[in-house]
C-alpha positions in Angstrom: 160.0 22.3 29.6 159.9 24.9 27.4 163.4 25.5 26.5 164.0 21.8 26.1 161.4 21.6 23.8 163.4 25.0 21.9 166.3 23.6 22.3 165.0 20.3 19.5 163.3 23.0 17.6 166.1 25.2 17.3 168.4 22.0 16.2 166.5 21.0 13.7 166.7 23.9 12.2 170.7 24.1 12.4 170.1 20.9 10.7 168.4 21.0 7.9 170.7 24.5 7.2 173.6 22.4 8.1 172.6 19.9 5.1 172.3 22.6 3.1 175.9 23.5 3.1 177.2 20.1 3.2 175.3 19.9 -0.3 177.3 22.4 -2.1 180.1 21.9 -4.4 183.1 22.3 -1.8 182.0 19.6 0.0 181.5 16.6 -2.7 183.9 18.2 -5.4 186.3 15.2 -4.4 186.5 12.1 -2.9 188.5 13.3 -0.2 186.1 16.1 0.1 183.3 13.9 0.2 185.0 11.8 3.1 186.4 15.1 5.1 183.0 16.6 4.7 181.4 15.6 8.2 184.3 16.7 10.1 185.4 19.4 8.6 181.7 20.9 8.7 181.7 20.0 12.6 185.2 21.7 13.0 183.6 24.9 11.2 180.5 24.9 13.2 182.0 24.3 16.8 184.6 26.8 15.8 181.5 29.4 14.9 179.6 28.4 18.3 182.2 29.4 20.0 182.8 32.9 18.5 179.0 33.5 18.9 179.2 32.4 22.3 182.3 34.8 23.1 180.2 37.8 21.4 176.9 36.9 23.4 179.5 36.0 26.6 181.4 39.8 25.5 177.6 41.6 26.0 177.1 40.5 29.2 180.3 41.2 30.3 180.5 37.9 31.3 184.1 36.8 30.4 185.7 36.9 33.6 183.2 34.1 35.3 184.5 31.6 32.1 187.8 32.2 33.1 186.5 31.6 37.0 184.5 28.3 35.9 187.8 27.0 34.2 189.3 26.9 37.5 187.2 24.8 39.5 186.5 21.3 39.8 183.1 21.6 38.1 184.8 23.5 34.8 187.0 20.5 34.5 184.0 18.2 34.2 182.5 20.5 31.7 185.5 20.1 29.6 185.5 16.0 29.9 181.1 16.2 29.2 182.7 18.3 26.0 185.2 15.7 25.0 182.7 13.1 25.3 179.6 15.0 23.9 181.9 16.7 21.0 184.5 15.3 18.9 184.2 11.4 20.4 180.4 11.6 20.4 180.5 13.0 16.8 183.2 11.4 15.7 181.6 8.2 16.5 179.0 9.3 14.8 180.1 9.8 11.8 182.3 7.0 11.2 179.2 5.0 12.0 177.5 6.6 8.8 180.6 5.1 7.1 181.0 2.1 7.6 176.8 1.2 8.3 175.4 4.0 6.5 173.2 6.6 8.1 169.9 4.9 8.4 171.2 2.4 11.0 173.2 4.8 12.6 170.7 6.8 13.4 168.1 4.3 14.6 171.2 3.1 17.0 172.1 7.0 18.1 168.7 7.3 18.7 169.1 5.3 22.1 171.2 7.9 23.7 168.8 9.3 26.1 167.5 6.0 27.2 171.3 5.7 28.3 171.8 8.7 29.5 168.6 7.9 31.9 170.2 5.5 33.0 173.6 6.9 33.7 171.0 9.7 35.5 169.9 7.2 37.5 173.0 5.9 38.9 175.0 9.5 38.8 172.7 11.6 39.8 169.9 9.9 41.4 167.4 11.3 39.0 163.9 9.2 39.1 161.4 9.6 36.8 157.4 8.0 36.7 156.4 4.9 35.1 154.1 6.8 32.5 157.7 9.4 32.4 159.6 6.5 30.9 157.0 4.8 28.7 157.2 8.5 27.0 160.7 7.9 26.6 160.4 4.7 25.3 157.6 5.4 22.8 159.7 8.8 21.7 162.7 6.6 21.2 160.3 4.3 19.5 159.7 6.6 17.1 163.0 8.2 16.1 163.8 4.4 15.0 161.1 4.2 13.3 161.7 7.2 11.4 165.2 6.2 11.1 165.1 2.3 10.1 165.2 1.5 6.2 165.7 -2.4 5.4 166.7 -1.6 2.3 169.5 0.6 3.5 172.9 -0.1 2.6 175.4 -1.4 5.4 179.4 -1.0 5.0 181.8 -4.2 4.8 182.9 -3.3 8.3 179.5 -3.9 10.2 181.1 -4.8 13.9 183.3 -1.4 13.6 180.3 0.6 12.5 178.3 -0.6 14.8 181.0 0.0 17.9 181.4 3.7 16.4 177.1 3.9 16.8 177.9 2.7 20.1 180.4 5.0 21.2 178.5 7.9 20.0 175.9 6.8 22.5 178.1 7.2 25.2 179.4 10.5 24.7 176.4 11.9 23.9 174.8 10.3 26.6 177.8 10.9 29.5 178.0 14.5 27.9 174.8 15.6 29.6 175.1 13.6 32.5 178.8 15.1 33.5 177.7 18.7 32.0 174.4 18.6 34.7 176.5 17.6 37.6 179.0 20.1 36.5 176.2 22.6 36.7 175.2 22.0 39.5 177.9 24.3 40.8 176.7 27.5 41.6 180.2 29.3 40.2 178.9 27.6 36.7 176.4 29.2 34.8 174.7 27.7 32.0 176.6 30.3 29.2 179.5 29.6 31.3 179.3 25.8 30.4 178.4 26.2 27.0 181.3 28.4 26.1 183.7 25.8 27.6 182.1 23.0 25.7 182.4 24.9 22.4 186.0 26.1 23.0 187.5 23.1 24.4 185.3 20.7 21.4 186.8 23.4 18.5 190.1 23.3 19.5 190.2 19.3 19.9 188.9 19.2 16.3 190.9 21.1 14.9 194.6 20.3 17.1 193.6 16.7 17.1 191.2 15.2 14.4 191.4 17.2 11.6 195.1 17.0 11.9 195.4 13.8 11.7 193.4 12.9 9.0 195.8 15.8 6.9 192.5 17.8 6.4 194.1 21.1 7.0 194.8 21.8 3.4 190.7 21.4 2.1 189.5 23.1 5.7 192.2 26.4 4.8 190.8 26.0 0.8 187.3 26.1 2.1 187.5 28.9 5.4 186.1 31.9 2.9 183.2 29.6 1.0 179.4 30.3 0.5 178.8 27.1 2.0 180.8 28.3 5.1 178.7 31.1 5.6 175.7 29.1 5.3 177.8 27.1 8.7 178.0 29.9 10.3 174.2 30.7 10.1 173.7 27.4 10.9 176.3 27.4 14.5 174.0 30.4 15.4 171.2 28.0 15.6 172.9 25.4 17.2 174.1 27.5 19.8 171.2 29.1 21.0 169.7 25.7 20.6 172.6 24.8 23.0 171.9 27.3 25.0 168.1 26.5 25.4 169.7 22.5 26.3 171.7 23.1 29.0 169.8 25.5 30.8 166.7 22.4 30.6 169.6 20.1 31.4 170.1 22.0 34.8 166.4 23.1 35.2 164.4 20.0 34.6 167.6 17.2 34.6 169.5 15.8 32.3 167.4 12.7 31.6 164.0 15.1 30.6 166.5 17.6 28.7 167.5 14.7 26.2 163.8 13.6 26.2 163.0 16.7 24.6 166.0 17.5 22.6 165.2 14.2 20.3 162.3 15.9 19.3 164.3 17.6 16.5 164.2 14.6 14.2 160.4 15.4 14.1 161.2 19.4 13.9 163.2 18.9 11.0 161.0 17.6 8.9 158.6 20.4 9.2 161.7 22.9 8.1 162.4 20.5 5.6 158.8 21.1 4.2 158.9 24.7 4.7 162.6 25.2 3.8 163.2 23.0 0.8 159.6 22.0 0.2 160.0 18.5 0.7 157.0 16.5 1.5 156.7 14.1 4.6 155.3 10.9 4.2 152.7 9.3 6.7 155.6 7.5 7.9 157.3 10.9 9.2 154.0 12.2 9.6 153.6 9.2 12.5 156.5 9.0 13.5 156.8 12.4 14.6 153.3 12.3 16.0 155.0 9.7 18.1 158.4 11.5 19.0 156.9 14.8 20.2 154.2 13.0 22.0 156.6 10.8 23.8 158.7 13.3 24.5 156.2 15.7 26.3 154.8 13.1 28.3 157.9 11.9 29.6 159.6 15.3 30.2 156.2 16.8 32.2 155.6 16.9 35.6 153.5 14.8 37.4 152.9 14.9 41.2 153.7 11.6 42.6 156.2 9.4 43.3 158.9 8.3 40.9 159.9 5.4 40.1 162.6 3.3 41.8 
């Protein structure tokens, strides 16, 4: 449990660095900026994972079993949980912030590992406890509650938006549930996985989506930036916080792993405090009371029999 619990620490802290950098000039100096921003900033990150992951992969000596991974059946499901978990997921994601604004979208993203139990539960047979999925439902609970703002503005294109919310559930959802079955192959390692997911996500950003939205011109203008050296700290965190995922993912299963990776809506507002010296309200303050809380009690282990 406890690298599940690292793993939402650790991505919360890519986070809130991440927002840093997206809150430099490069990024809002145009309105095409502005609107390439999200993507651009994912491309850049995955892109980073990936070369951290091929220096940490480098130290081990550890190339060869990617290469071997690749070749088997369970590789290929890695790269499909990457596909679904990276640039749909993400790109679903942000277009949702579009066209319904981030507040909704988050509070609809949110569900994810409720359907990713569920996709557990049929895929992999995973069971949890009663009091296991009331944790789940009070941690979701409280990531909408952190999330929900009725005075939040909604786009003109509500349906769309939420669709996109909708699809990001799915991939991100699906992406832990195909990368823990992939896993389950002993030729796959966790580091093994990871570096496949980063690889294969970078290079479908960059050959695919920024592509077609023309974006290559800003992302070239933009490659030797402070603000993408800020994304490159900011991949380091996300990929050990990746790292700490997927091995909880194959450890404790993928259902428990997302439990406990949500918790970094409630991390993030302790770096917040501590990194930009903003000031939680009682409403963060409860909600993340609520998040963690839920979150332990439904990744833990109980000795009885699950639930059917």
């Amino acid at each position: 449990m406890g690298k599940g619990i690292m793993a939402g620490v650790l991505w919360a802290l890519d986070t809130v660095v991440l927002g840093i950098a997206l809150a430099m000039s490069p990024f809002g100096a145009t309105e095409q900026a502005v609107f390439l921003a999200p993507f651009v900033s994912t491309f850049f990150h995955d892109v980073f994972s990936s070369v951290w992951m091929l220096i940490y992969m480098g130290i081990y000596g550890r190339y060869s079993s990617v290469i071997r991974a690749l070749k088997t059946k369970s590789g290929k499901f890695i790269m499909l949980g990457a596909l679904l978990g990276g640039p749909i997921g993400m790109s679903g994601y942000v277009a949702a912030i579009h066209y319904i604004g981030p507040a909704y979208t988050a509070v609809i993203s949110a569900l994810f590992p409720a359907l990713g139990a569920l996709f557990s539960y049929i895929f992999l047979k995973e069971k949890m406890l009663l009091r296991q999925m009331a944790g789940l439902a009070v941690s979701i609970l409280g990531v909408i509650f952190l999330g929900y703002d009725p005075n939040g503005a909604i786009g003109e294109n509500v349906i769309l938006g939420f669709a996109c919310a909708l699809l990001c559930c799915v991939g991100w959802a699906a992406e832990a549930v195909i990368c823990a079955y992939g896993m389950k192959d002993p030729c796959v390692s966790n580091a093994d996985a990871l570096t496949i997911r980063q690889i294969v996500s970078a290079v479908f950003y960059g050959g695919i989506i920024i592509s077609l939205l023309g974006g290559w011109k800003f992302t070239a203008g933009i490659a030797v930036t402070k603000a993408t050296m800020i994304i490159l700290v900011a991949a380091l965190f996300g990929t050990a916080s990746y790292l700490c995922y997927y091995s909880a993912i194959n450890k404790i299963g993928a259902t428990k792993a997302m439990a406990l990776n949500i918790t970094y809506s409630a991390w993030a507002i302790i770096f917040s405090f501590v990194i930009l010296g903003t000031l939680p309200d009682k409403k963060a303050l409860f909600a993340g009371i609520m998040i963690v809380g839920g979150s332990i009690v439904a990744a833990a282990e109980y000795k009885g029999k699950a639930a059917e």
